[in-house]
N, CA and C atoms as an extended XYZ file, in Angstrom:
477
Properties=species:S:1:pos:R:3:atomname:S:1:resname:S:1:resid:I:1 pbc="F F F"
N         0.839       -1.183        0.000 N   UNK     1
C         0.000        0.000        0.000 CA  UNK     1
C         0.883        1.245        0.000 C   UNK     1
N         0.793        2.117       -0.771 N   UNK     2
C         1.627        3.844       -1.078 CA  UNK     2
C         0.346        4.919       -0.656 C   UNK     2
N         1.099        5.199        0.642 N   UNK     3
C         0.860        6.282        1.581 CA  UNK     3
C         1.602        7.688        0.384 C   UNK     3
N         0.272        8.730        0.088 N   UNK     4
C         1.170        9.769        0.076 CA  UNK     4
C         0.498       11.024        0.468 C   UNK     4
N         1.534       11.962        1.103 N   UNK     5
C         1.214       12.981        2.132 CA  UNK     5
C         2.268       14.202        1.894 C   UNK     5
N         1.876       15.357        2.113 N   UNK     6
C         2.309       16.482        2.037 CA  UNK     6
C         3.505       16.620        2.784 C   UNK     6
N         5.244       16.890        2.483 N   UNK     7
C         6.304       17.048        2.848 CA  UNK     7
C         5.679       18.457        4.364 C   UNK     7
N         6.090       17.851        5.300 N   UNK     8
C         6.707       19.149        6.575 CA  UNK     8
C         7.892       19.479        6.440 C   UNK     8
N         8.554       21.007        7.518 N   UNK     9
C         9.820       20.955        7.537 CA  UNK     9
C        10.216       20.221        8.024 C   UNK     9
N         9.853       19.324        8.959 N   UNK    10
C        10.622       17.746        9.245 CA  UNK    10
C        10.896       16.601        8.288 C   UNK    10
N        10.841       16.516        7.212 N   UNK    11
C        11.040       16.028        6.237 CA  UNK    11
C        12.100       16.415        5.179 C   UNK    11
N        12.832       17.563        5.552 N   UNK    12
C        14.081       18.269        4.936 CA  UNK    12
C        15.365       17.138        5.041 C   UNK    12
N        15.383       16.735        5.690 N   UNK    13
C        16.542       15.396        5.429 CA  UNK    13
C        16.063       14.911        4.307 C   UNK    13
N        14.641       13.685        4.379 N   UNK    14
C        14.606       13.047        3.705 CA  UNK    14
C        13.864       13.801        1.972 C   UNK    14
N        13.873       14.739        2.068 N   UNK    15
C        14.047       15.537        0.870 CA  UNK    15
C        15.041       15.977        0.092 C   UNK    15
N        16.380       16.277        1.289 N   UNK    16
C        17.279       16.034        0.539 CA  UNK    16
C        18.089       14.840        0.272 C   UNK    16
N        18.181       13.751        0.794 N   UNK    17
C        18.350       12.636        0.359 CA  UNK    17
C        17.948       12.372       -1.008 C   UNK    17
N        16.337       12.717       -1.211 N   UNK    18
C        16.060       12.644       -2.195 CA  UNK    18
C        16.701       12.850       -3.591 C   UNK    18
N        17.044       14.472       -3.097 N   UNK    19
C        17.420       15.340       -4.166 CA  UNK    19
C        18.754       14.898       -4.685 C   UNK    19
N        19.411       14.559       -3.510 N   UNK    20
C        21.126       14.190       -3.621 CA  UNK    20
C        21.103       12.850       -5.062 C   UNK    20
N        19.964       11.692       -4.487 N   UNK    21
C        19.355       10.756       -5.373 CA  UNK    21
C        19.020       10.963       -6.824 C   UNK    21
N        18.738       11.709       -6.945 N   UNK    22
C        17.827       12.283       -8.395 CA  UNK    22
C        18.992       13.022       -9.406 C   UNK    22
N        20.185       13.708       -8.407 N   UNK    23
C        20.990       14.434       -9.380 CA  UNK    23
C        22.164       13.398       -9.655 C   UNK    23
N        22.406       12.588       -8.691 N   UNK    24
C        22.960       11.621       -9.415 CA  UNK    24
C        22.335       10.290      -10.105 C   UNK    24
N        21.385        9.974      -10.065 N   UNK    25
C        20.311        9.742      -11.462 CA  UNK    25
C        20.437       10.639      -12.760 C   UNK    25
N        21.180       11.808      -12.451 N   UNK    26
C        20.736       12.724      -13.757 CA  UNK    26
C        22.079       13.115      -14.205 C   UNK    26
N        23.065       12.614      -13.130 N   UNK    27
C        24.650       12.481      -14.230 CA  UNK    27
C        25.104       13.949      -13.072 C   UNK    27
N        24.174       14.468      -12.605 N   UNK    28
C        24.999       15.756      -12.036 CA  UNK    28
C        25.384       15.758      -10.486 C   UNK    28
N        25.680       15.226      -10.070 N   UNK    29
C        25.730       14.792       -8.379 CA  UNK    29
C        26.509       16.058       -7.753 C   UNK    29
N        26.959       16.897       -8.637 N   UNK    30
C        27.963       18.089       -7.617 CA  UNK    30
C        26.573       19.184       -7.794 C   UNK    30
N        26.047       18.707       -8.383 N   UNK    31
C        24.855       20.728       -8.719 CA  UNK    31
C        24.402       20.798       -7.397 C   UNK    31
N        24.100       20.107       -6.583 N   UNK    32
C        23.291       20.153       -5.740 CA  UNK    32
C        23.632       20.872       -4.473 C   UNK    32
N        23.011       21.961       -4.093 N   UNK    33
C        23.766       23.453       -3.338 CA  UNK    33
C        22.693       23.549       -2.158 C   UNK    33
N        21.639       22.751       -2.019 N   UNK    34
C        20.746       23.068       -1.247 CA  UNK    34
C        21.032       22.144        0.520 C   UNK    34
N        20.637       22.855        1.355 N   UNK    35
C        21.091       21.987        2.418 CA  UNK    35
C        19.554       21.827        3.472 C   UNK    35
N        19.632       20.792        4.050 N   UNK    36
C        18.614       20.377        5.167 CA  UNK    36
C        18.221       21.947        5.696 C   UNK    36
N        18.680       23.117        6.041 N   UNK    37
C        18.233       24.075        6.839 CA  UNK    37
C        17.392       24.864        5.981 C   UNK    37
N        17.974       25.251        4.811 N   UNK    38
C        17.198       25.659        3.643 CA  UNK    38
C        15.654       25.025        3.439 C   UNK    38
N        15.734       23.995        3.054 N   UNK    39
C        14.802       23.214        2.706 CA  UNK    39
C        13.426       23.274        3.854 C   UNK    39
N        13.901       23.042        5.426 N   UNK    40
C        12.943       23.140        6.235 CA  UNK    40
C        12.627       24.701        6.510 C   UNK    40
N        13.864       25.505        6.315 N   UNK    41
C        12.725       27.242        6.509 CA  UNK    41
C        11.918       27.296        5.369 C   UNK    41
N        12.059       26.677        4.216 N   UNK    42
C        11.353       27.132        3.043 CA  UNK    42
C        10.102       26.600        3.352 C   UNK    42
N         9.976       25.403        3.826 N   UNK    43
C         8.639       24.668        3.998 CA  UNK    43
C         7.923       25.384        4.752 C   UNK    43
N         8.765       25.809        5.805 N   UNK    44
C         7.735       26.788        7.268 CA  UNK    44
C         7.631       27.881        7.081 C   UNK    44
N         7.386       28.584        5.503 N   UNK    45
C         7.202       30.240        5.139 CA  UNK    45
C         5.640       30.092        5.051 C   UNK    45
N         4.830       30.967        5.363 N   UNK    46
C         3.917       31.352        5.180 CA  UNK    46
C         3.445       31.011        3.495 C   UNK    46
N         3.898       31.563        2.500 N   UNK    47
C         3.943       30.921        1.498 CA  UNK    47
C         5.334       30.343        0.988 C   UNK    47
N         5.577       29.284        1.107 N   UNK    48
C         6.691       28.442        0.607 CA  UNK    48
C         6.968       28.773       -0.686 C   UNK    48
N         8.225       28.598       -1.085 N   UNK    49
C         8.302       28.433       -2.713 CA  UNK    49
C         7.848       27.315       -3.285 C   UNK    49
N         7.640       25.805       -2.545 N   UNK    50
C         7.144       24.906       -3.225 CA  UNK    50
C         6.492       24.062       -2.468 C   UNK    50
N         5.971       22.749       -3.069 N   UNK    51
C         5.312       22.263       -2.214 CA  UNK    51
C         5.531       20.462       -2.647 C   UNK    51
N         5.477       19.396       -1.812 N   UNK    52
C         6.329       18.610       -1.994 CA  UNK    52
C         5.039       17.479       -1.514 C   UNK    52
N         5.242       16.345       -2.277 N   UNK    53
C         4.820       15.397       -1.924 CA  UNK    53
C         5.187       13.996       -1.609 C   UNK    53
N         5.159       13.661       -0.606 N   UNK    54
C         5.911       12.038       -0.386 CA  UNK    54
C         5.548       11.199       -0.285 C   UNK    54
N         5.963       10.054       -0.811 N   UNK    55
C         5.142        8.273       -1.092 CA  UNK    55
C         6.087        7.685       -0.222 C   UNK    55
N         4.788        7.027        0.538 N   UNK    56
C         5.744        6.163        1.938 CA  UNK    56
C         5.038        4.776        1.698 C   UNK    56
N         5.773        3.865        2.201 N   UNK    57
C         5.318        2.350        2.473 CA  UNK    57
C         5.482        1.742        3.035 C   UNK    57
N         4.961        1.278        3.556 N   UNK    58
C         4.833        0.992        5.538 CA  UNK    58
C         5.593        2.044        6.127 C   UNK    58
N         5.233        2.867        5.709 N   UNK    59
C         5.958        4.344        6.802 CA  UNK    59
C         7.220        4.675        6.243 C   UNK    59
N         7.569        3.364        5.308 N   UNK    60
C         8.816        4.073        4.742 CA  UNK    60
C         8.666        5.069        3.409 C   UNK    60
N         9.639        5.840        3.329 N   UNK    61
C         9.650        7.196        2.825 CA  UNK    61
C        10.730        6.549        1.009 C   UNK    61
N        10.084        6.520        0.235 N   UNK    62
C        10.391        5.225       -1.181 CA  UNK    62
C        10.070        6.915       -1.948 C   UNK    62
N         9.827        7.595       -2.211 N   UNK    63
C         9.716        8.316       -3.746 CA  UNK    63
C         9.255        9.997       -3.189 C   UNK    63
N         9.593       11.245       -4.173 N   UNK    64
C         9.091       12.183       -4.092 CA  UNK    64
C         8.632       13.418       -5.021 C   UNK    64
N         7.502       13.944       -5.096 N   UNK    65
C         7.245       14.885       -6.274 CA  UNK    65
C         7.462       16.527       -5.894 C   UNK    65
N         8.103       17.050       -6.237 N   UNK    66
C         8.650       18.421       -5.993 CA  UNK    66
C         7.560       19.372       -6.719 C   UNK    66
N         6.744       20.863       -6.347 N   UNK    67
C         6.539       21.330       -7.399 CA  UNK    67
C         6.175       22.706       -6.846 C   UNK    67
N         5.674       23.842       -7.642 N   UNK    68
C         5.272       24.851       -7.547 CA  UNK    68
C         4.027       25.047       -8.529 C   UNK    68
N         3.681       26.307       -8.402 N   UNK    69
C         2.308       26.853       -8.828 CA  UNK    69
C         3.066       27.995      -10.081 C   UNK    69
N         2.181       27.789      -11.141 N   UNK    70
C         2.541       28.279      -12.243 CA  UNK    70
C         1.254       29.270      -12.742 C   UNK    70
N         1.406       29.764      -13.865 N   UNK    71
C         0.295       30.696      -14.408 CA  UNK    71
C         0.678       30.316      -16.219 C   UNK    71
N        -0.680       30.518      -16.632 N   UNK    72
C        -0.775       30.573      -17.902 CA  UNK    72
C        -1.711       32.025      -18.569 C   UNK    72
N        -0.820       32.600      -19.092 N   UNK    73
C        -1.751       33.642      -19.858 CA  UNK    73
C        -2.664       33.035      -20.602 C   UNK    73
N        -2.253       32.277      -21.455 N   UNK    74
C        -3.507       31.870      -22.563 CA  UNK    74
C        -4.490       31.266      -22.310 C   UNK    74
N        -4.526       30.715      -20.912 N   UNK    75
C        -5.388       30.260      -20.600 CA  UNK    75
C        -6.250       30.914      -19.319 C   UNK    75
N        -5.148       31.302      -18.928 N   UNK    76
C        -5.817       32.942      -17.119 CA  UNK    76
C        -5.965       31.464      -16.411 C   UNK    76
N        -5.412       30.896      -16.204 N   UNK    77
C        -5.165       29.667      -14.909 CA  UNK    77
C        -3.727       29.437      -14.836 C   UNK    77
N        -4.114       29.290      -13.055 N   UNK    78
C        -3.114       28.611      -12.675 CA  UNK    78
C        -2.890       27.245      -13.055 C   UNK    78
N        -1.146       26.942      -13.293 N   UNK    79
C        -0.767       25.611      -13.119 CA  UNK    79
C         0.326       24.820      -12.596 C   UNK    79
N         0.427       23.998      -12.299 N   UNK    80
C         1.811       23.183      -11.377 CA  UNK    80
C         2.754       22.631      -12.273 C   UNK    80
N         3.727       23.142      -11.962 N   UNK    81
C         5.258       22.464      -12.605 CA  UNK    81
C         5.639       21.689      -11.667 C   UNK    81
N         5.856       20.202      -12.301 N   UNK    82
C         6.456       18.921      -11.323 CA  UNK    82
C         8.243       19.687      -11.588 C   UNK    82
N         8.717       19.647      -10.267 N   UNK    83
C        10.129       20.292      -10.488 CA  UNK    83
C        11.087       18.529      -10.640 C   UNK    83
N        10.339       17.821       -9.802 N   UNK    84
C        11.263       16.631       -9.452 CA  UNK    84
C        10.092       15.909       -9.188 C   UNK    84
N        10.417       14.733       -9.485 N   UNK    85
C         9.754       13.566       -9.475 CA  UNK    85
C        11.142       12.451       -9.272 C   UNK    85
N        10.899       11.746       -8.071 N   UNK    86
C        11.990       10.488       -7.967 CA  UNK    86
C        11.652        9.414       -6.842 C   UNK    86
N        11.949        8.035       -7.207 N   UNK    87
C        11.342        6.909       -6.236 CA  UNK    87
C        12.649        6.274       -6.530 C   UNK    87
N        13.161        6.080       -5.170 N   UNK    88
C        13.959        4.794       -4.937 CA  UNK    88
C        13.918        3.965       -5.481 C   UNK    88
N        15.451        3.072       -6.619 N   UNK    89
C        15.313        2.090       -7.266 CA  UNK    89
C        14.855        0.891       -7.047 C   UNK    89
N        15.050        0.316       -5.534 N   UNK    90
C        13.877       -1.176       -5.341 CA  UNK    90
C        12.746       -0.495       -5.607 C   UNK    90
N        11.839        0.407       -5.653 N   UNK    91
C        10.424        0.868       -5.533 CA  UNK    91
C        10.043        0.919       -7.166 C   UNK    91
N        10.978        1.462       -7.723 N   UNK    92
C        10.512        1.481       -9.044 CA  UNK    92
C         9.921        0.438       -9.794 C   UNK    92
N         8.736        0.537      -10.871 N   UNK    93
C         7.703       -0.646      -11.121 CA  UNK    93
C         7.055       -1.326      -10.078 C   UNK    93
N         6.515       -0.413       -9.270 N   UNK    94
C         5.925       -0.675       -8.078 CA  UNK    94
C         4.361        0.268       -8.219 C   UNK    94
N         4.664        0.789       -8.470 N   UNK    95
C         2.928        1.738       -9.014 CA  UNK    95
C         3.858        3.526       -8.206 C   UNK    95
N         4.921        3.443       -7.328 N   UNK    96
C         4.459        4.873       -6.672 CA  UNK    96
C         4.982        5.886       -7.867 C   UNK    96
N         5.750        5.705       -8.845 N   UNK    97
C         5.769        6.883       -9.567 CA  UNK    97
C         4.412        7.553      -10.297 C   UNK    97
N         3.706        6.175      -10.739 N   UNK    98
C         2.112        6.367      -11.325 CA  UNK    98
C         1.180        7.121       -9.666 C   UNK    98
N         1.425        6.300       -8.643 N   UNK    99
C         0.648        7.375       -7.583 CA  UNK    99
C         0.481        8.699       -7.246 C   UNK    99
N         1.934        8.864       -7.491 N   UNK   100
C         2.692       10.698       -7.077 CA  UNK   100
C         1.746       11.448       -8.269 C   UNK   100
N         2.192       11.166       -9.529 N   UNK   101
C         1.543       11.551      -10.591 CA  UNK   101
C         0.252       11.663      -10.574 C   UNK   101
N        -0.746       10.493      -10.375 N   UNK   102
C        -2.627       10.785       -9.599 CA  UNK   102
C        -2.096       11.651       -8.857 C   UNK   102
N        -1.464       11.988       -7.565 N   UNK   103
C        -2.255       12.675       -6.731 CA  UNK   103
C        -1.439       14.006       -7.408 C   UNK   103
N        -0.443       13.996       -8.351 N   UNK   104
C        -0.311       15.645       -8.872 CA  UNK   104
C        -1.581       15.918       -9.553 C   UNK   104
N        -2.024       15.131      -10.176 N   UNK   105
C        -3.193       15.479      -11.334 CA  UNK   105
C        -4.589       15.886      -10.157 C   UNK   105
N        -4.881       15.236       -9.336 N   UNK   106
C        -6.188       15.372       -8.536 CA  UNK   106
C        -5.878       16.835       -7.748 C   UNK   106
N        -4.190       16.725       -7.758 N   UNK   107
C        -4.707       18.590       -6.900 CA  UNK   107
C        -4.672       19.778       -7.954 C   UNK   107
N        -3.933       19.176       -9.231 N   UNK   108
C        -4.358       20.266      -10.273 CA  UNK   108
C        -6.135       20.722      -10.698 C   UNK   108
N        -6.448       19.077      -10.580 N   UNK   109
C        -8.108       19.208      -10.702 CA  UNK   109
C        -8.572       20.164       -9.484 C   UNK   109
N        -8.336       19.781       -8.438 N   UNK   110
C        -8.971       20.405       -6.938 CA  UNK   110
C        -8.850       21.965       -6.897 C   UNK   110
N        -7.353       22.650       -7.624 N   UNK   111
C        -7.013       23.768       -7.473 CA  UNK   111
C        -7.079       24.833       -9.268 C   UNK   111
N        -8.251       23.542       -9.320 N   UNK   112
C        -8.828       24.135      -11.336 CA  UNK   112
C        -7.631       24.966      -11.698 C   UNK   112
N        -6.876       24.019      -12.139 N   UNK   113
C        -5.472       24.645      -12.812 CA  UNK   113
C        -5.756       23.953      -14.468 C   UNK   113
N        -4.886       24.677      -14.965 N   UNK   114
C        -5.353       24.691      -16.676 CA  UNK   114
C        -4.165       23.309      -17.091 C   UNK   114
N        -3.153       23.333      -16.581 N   UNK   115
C        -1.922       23.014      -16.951 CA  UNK   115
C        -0.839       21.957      -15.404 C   UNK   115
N        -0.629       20.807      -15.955 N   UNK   116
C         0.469       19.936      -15.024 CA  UNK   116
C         1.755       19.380      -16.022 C   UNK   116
N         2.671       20.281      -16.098 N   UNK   117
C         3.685       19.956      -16.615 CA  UNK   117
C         5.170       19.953      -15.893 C   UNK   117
N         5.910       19.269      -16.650 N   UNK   118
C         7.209       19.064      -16.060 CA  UNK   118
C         8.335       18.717      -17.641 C   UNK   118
N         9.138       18.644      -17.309 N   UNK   119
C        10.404       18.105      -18.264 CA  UNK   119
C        11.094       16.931      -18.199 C   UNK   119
N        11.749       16.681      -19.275 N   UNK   120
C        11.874       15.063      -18.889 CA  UNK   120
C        13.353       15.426      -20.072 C   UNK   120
N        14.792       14.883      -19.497 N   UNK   121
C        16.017       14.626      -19.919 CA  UNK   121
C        15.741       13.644      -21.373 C   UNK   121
N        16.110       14.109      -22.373 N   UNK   122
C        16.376       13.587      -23.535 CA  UNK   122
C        16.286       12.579      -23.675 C   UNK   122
N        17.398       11.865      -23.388 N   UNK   123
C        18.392       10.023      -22.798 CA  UNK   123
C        17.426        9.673      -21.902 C   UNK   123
N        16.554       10.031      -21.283 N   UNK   124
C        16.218        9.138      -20.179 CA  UNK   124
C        14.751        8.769      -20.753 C   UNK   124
N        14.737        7.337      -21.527 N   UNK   125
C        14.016        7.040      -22.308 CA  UNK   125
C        12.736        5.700      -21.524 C   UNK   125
N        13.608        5.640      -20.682 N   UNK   126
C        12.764        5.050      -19.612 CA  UNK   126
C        11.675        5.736      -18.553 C   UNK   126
N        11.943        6.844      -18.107 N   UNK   127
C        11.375        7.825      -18.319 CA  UNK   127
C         9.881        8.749      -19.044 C   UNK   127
N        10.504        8.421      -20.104 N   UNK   128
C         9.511        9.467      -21.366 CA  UNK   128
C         8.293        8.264      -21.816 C   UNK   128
N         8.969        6.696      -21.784 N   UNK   129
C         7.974        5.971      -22.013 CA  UNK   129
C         7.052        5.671      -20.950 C   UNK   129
N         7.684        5.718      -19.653 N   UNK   130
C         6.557        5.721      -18.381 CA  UNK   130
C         5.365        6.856      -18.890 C   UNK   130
N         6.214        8.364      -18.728 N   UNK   131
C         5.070        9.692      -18.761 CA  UNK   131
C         4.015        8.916      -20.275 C   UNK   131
N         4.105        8.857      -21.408 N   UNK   132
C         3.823        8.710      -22.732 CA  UNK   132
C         2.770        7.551      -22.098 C   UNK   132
N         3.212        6.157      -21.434 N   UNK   133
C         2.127        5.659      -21.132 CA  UNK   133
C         0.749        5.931      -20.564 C   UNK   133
N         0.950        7.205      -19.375 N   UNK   134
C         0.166        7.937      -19.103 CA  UNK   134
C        -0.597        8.791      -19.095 C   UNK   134
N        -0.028        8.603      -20.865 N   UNK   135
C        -1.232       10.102      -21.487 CA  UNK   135
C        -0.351       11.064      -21.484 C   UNK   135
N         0.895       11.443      -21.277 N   UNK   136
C         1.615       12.659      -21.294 CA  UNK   136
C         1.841       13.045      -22.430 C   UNK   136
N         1.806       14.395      -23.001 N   UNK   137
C         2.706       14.489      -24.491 CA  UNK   137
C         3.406       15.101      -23.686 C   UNK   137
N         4.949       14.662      -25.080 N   UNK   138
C         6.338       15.579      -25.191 CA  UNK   138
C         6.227       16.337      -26.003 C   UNK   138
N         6.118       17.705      -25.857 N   UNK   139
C         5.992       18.948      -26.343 CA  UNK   139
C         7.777       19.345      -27.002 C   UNK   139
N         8.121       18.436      -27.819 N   UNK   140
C         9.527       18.810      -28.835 CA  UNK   140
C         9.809       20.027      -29.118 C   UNK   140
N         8.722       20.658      -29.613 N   UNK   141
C         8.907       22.553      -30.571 CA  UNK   141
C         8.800       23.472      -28.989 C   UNK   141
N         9.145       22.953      -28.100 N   UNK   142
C         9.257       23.690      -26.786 CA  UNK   142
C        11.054       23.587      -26.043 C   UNK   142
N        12.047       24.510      -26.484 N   UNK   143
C        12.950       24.450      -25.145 CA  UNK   143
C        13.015       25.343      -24.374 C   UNK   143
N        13.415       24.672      -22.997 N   UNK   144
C        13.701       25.185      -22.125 CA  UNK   144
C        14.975       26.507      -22.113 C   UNK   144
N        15.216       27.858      -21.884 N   UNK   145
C        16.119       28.453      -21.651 CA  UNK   145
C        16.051       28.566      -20.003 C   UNK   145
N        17.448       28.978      -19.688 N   UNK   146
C        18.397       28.862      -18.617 CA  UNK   146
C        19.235       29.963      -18.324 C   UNK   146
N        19.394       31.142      -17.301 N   UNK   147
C        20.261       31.939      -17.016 CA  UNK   147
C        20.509       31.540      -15.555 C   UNK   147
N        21.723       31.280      -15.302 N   UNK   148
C        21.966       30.584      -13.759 CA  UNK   148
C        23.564       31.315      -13.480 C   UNK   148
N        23.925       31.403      -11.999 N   UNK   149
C        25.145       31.519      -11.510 CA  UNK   149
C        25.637       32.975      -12.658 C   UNK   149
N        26.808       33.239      -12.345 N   UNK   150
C        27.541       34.292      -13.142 CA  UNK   150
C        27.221       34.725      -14.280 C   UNK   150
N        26.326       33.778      -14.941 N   UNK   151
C        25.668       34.214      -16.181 CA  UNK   151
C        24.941       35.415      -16.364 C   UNK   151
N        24.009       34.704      -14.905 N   UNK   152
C        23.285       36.050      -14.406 CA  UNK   152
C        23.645       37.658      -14.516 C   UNK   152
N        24.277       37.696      -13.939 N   UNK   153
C        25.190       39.169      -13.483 CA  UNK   153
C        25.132       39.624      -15.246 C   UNK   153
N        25.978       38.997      -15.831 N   UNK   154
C        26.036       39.437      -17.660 CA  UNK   154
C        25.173       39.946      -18.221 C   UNK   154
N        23.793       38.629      -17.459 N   UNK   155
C        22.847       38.505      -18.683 CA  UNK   155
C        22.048       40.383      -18.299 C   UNK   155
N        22.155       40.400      -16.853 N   UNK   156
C        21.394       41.933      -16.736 CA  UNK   156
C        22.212       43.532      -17.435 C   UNK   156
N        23.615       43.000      -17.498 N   UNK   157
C        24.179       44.424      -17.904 CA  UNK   157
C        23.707       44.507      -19.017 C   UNK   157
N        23.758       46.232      -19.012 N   UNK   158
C        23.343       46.331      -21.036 CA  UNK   158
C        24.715       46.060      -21.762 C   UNK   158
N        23.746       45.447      -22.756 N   UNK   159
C        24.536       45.424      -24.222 CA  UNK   159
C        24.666       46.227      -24.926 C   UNK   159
């Protein structure tokens, strides 16, 4: 049975565990800059920057969906960007990545949002065929741009 329930700031360890998990799943294991103290003040803000969901089984803590609240002009609704999505490799083909996913979709329904999207790594084809089974399209004629770290600073001076 997959218990899933809304991340507290007591759950900042095992969030970042998570995270530590997922970036080395994703080839990048040094990006990761965020620490346990971070993570639990963010949760205990009045409005948080995000909001997190966790799949437990028998109390154990197996997978997690990261996300925030988005907006769409074209549509004048709000919608949720999955930031992270990740389940522990014994867990995987177990149903909780398909669970996390229901209960993203039932609070997009609950919070009449227009839009539940996320991104999915090129190569990770295991991955794209899970989402694709589920009705997801990959939106191709869509990339992502990126201004991060020192870039920053550049990208604001004039040209």
């Amino acid at each position: 049975m997959i218990e899933i329930r809304f991340a507290t700031p007591a759950d900042a360890p095992i969030l970042l565990r998570f995270i530590h998990a997922l970036a080395e799943y994703e080839r990048e294991p040094d990006a990761v800059k965020v620490d346990e103290a971070t993570l639990a003040a963010q949760l205990s803000e009045p409005h948080p920057p995000f909001e997190c969901l966790i799949a437990e089984r028998d109390s154990d803590a197996v997978g997690f969906a990261l996300f925030f609240t988005t907006y769409s002009t074209w549509l004048g609704k709000r919608g949720l960007w999955l930031e992270d999505l990740f389940v522990l490799p014994e867990f995987r083909r177990h149903g909780v990545g398909g669970a996390l996913l229901r209960r993203m979709g039932e609070l997009a329904i609950e919070r009449d949002c227009g839009r539940l999207e996320w991104s999915v790594l090129d190569w990770n084809e295991l991955a794209t065929d899970f989402y694709l089974g589920l009705g997801a399209k990959i939106m191709t004629e869509w990339r992502i741009c990126r201004v991060e770290g020192a870039a920053l600073q550049t990208f604001i001076s004039p040209h």
